[in-house]
C-alpha positions in Angstrom: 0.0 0.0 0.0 1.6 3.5 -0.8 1.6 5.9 1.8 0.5 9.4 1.1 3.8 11.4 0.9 4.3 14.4 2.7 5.1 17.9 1.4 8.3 18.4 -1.0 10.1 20.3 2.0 9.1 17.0 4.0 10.5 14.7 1.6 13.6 16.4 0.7 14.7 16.6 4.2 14.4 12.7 4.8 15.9 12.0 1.9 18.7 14.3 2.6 18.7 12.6 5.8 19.1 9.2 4.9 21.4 9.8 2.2 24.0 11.2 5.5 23.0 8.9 7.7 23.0 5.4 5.6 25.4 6.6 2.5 27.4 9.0 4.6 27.4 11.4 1.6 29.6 14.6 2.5 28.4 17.9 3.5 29.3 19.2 0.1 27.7 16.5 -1.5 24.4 17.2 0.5 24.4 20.6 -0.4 24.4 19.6 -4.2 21.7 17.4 -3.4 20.1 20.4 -1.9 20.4 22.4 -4.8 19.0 20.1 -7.4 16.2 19.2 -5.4 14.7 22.6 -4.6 15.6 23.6 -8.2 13.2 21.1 -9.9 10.8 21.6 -6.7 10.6 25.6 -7.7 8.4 24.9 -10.4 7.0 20.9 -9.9 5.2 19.1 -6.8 8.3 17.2 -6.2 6.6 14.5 -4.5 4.5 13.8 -7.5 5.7 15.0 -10.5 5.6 12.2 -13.5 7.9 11.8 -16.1 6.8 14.1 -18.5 7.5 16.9 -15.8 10.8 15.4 -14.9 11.5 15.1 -19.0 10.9 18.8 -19.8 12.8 19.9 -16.9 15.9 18.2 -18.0 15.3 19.6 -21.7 14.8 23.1 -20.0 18.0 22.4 -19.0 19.6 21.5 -22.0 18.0 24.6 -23.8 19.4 26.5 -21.5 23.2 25.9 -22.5 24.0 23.7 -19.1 26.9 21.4 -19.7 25.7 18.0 -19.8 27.9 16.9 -17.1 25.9 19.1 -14.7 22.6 17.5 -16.3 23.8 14.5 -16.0 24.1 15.3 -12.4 21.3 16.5 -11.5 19.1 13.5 -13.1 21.4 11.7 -11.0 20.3 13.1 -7.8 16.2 12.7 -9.2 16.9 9.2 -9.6 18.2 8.8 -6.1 15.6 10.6 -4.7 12.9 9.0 -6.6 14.2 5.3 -6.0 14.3 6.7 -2.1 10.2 7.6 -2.4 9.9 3.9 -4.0 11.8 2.3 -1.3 10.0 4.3 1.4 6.3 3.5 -0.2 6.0 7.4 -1.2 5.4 6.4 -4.4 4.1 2.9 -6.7 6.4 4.2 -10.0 10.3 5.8 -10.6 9.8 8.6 -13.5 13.1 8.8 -14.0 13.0 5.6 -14.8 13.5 5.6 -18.4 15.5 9.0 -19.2 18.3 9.0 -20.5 21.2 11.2 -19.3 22.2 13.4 -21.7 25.8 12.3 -23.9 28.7 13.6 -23.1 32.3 13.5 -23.8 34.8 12.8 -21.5 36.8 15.8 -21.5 41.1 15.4 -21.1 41.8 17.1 -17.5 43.8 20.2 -17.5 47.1 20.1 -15.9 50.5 22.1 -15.8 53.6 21.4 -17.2 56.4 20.7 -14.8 58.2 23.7 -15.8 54.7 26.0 -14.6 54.7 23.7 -11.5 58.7 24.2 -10.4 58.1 27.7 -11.4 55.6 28.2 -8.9 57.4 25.9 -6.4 60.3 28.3 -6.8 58.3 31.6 -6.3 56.5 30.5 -3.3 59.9 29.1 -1.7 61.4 32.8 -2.1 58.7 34.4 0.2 59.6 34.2 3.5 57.2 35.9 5.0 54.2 33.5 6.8 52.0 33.9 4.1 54.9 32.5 1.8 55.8 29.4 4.0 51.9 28.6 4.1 51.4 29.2 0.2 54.9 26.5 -0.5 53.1 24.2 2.5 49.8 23.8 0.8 51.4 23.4 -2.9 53.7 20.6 -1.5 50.6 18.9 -0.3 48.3 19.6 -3.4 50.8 18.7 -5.7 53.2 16.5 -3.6 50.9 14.3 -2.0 47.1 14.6 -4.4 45.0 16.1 -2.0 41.6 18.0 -3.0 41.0 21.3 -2.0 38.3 20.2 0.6 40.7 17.6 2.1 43.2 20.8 2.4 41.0 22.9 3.9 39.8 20.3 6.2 43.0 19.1 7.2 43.2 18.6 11.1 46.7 20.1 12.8 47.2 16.4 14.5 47.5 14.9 10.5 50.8 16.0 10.4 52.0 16.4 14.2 53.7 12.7 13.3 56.8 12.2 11.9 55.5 9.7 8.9 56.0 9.7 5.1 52.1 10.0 4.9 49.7 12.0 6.4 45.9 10.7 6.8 43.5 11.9 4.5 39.5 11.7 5.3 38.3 12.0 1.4 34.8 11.6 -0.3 32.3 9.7 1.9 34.3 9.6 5.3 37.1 7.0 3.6 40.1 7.6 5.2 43.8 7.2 2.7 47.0 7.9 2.9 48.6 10.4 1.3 52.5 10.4 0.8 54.9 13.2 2.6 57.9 14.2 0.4 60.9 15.5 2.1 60.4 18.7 0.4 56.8 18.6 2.1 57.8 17.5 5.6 60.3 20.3 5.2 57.7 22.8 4.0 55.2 22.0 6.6 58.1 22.5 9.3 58.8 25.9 8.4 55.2 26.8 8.4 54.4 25.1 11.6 56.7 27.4 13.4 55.1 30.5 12.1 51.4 28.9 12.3 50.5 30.9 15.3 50.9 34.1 13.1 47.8 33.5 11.6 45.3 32.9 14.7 43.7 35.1 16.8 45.7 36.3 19.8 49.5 34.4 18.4 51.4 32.1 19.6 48.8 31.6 22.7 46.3 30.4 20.8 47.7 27.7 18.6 46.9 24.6 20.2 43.3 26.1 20.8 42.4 26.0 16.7 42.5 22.7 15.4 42.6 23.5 11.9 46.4 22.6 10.3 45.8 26.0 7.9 44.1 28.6 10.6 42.6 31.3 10.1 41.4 34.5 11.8 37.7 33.9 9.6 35.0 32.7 11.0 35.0 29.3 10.1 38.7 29.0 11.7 40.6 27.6 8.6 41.5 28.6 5.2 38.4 28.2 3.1 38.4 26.4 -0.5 37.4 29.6 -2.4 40.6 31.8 -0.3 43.0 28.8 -1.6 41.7 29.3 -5.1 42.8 32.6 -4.7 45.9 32.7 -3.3 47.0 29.8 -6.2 45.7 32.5 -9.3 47.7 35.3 -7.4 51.0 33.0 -7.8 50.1 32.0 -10.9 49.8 35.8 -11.8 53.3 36.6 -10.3 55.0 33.5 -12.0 53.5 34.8 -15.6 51.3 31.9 -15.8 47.8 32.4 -16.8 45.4 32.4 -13.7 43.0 30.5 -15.6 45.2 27.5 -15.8 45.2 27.0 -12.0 43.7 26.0 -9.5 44.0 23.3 -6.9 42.2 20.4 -8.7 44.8 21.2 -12.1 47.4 20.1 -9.2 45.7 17.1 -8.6 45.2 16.5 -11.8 49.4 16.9 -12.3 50.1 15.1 -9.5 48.2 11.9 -11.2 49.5 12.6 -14.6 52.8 12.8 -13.7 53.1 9.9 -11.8 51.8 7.9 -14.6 54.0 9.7 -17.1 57.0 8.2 -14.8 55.6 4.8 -14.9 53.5 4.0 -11.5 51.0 1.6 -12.1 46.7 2.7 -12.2 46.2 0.7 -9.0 48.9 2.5 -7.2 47.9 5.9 -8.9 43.8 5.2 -7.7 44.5 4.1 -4.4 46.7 7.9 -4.1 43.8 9.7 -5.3 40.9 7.8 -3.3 39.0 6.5 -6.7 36.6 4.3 -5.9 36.4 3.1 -9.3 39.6 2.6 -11.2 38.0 3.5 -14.5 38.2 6.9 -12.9 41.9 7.1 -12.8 42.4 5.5 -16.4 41.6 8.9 -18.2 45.2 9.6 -17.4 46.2 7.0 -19.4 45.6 8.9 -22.2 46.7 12.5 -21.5 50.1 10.7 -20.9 49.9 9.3 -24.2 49.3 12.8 -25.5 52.4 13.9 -23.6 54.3 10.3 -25.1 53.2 11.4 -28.9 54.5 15.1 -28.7 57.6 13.9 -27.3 57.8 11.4 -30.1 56.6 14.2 -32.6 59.4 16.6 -31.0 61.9 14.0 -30.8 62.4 10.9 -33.0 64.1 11.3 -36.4 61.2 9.9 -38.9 58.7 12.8 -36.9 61.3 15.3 -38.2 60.5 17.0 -41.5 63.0 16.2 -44.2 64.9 19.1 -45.5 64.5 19.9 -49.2 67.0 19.0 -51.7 
């Protein structure tokens, strides 16, 4: 027997409830959620809309110019939430059922050439000042060790109070990895820790009191992810590097690239970056085969054009 399903307010809420409780989706993920939820529930009764509603939505969408990644996306989250009504005996059908998502190619991720990267390694390792000691610390870790800008931001001061090769890492639904700590990086972090203080509330006296590893005098305490965005595009700016190259996920992206370039294997690459899937982690494969056919195209004699007789 269906039960009658409350209001779309109602039913957002325990789905967004379940999906943190049972799935132990991430508060960023939950806000996405959020977000594609009340958009469709702006102009449909969410709790009852067919497929015809959910259809023109998503060609709305597409009319609209929205990349069909983000489309994809947010059918993604209707078909969650609609298999959740199902299960909960909200509703006797899934209208979602039998969309489609919208095509899309897989797009080649954007990374920096190792020349960019030990230029900006070098201009951060000149300053410094404590704003220069933090900037080299958190490059070290994005592009040293493959960290996403959320597991940055949220990084706790006791991850690195040990004196490992690796630091642990709390990634995308709670799982916990292991990240590896370069020299360079240990050193980096060092000389940052002693000037940590600089950047809380009171000095010094106050450092064990914040538990963030990058404090901040904001009000959330740390270094947020859009303030980290900026401070990379203001050294990309001062290394001559166009700011719209960078940003902390391009380092990620390097970090991956170049390992494979160097010849780590995919598992060893996936289990860095915290893939669940490993199909994930082969897209590298190919932009290092990109890099492998310029260097053949640059390099080998036969690639060469033949001078004219």
């Amino acid at each position: 027997m269906t039960r009658r399903p409350p209001d779309s307010a109602h039913v957002i809420e325990a789905f967004l409830d379940m999906m943190s409780a049972e799935r132990g989706a991430s508060a960023n993920t939950l806000a996405a959620y959020r977000r594609d939820l009340v958009d469709f529930a702006a102009s449909h009764d969410i709790a009852k809309a067919g497929r015809d509603a959910v259809r023109k939505f998503l060609e709305g969408l597409s009319a609209s110019g929205m990349a069909a990644s983000t489309q994809s996306r947010k059918l993604s989250t209707l078909r969650q939430f609609y298999g959740f009504l199902y299960a909960e005996g909200w509703r006797t059908d899934d209208p979602t059922q039998t969309l489609e998502a919208p095509r899309k190619g897989r797009p080649l991720p954007r990374i920096l050439s190792t020349t960019d990267l030990e230029a900006m390694l070098g201009q951060a390792a000149q300053d410094e000042t404590p704003e220069g000691l933090r900037l080299r610390a958190m490059l070290e870790l994005l592009y040293g060790g493959g960290l996403r800008v959320s597991e940055l931001a949220g990084l706790k001061l006791t991850a690195v109070r040990t004196r490992e090769s690796f630091i642990r890492i709390t990634g995308k639904g709670g799982k916990e990895r292991l990240a590896p700590l370069s020299p360079p990086a240990r050193a980096a972090l060092d000389a940052y820790l002693a000037v940590r203080g600089k950047f809380l509330k009171g000095g010094q006296k106050r450092e064990l009191s914040n538990p963030w590893l990058f404090a901040s005098r904001s009000a959330e305490g740390y270094l947020t992810r859009r303030r980290i965005h900026q401070l990379l595009k203001a050294l990309a700016v001062d290394c001559g590097i166009d700011p719209a190259k960078v940003s902390p996920h391009v380092l990620r992206h390097a970090f991956a690239t170049h390992l494979v370039e160097g010849g780590a294997d995919l598992r060893s690459v996936q289990t860095l970056l915290g893939h669940a899937d490993i199909a994930t982690t082969q897209i590298y494969t190919h932009v290092a085969r990109d890099h492998l056919s310029r260097v053949v195209a640059a390099s080998h004699p036969l690639s060469r054009p033949k001078p004219r007789r």
